[in-house]
N, C-alpha and C positions, 0 to 999 in steps of 0.2 A: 065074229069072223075077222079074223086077219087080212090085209091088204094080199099079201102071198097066196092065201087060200082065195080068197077073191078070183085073184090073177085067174088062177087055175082052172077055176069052173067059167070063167070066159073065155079061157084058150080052147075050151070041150066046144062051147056053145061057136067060134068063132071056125071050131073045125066043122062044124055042120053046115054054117053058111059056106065053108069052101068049098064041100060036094060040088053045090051050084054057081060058085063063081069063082073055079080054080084060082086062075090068073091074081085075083084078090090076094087067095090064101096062100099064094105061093110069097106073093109081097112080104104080106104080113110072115111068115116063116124065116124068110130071107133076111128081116130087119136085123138088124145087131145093134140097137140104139146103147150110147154109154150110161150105163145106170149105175152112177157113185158108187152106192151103197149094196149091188149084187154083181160079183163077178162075172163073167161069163160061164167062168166053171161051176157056178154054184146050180144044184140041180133045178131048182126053180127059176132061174132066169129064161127058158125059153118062152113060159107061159107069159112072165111079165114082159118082155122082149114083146112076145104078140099081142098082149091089150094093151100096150104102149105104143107098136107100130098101124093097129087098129084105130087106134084115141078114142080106146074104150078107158083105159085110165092115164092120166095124166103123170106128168114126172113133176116132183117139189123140187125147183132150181136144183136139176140133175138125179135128185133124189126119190127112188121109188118109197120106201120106209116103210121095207114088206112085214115088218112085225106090228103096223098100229094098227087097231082095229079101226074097221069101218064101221060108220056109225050112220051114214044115209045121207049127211047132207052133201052139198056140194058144192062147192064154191066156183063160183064162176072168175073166167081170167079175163 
């Protein structure tokens, strides 16, 4: 699995938490963080936009780097 695909099935799960706590989800939708490496126009940016405005995943100094896979660890900062 790809970091992009990742994104994705957290932006699904992130939309279920909003049901119950709109105001959250509206946050997280509203973010537009600058992310190097994914335009805004790119169709997958909103997802990463919302687990990135979540800190469900983090950005590499500006860089999301939606094509490497994940591999499970995690490095803490």
């Amino acid at each position: 699995m790809r970091r992009l695909e990742l994104a994705q099935a957290a932006s699904r799960v992130l939309g279920l938490i909003e049901v119950r706590r709109p105001t959250l989800g509206r946050q997280w939708r509203a973010a537009r963080p600058r992310i190097s490496d994914l335009p805004a126009s790119h169709l997958g940016y909103p997802a990463a936009a919302m687990a990135v405005a979540a800190d469900v995943m983090p950005l590499d100094g500006g860089f999301f780097r939606p094509t490497r896979l994940v591999t499970g660890a995690r490095r803490s900062t």
